[in-house]
C-alpha positions in Angstrom: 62.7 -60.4 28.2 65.1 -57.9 27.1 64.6 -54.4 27.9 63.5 -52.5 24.4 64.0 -48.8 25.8 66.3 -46.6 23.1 68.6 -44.0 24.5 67.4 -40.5 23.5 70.3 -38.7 21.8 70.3 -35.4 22.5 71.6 -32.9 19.5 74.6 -31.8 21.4 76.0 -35.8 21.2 75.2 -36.1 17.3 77.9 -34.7 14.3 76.7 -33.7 11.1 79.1 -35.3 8.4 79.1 -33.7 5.0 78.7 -36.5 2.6 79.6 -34.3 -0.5 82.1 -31.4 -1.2 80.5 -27.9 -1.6 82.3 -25.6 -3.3 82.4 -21.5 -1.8 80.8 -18.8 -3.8 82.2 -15.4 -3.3 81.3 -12.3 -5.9 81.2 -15.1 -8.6 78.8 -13.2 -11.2 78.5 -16.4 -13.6 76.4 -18.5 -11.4 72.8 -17.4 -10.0 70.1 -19.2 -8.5 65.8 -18.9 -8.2 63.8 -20.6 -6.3 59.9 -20.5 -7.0 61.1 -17.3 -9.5 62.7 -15.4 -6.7 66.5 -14.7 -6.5 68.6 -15.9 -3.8 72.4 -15.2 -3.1 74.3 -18.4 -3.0 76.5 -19.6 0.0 78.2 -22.4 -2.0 77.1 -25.4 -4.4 78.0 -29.1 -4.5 77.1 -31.8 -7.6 74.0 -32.7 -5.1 73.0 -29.3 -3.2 73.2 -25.7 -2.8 73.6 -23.3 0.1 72.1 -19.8 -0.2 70.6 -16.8 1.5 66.8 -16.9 2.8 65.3 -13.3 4.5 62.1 -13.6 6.0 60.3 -13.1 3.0 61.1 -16.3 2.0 59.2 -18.3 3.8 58.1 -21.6 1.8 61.2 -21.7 1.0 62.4 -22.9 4.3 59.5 -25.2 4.0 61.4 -28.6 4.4 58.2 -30.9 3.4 57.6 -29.3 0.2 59.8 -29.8 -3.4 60.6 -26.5 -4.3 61.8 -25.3 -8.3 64.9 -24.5 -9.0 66.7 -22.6 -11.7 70.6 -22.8 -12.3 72.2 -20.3 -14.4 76.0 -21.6 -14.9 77.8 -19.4 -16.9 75.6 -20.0 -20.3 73.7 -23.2 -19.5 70.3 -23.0 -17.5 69.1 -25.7 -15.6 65.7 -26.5 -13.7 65.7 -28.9 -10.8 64.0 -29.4 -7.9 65.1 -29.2 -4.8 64.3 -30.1 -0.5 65.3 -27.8 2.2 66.8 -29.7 4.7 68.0 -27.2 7.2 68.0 -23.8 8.5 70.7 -21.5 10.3 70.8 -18.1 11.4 73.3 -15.9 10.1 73.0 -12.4 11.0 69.8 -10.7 9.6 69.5 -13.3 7.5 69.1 -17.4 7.4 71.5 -20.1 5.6 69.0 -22.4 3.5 71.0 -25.9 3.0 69.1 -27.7 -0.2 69.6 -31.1 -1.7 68.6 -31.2 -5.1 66.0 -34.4 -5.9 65.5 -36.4 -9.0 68.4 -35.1 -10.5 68.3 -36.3 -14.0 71.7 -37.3 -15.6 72.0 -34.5 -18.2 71.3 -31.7 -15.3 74.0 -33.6 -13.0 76.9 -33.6 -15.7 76.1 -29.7 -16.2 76.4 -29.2 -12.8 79.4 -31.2 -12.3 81.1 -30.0 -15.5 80.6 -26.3 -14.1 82.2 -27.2 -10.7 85.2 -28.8 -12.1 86.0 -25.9 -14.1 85.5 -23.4 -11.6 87.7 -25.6 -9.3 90.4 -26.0 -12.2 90.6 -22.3 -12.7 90.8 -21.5 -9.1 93.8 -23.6 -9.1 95.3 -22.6 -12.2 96.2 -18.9 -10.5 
């Protein structure tokens, strides 16, 4: 009879790979971000999840087993997702909230997509 224990792995052995490309936001005053109709300061965005700023008042927010709603503001398009936390690090006086946005339909994805593109291309053009 083989032996059916599992090694424990403890957090120090495991590596967190990035599966999609987030893009930085810095002082970039044509993208904004609400979650449950309160504003947040974004980290950076990818086509599939958002970083952003999270003080202690913001408390479901950093609720990982709830779906949480989400307005976009790119440039002149608004769209409404939802969205998962899915973890939580400190940064100062203030935590990092890492989203994943869930149920994406197809018209909210090519706005979001469309908007990184063209703030990639005009990063590149200068």
């Amino acid at each position: 009879m083989k032996n059916s224990k599992k090694k424990r792995i403890s957090p120090s052995e495991t590596n967190v790979i990035r599966q999609f490309f987030r893009m930085p936001i810095s002082n970039c005053s044509n993208i904004s971000l609400r979650i449950n109709d309160q504003l947040h300061e974004i980290v950076n965005i990818g086509n599939r999840g958002i970083a952003f700023y999270a003080e202690e008042a913001t408390e479901t927010v950093k609720d990982r087993s709830i779906l949480h709603s989400v307005t976009l503001q790119l440039e002149d398009k608004s769209i409404h997702l939802q969205g998962q936390t899915m973890h939580i690090s400190a940064s100062g006086n203030k935590d990092i909230c890492g989203m994943k946005f869930v149920n994406l339909e197809k018209e909210s994805q090519e706005i979001l997509e469309k908007y990184i593109h063209d703030t990639l291309a005009s990063v590149f053009e200068k």
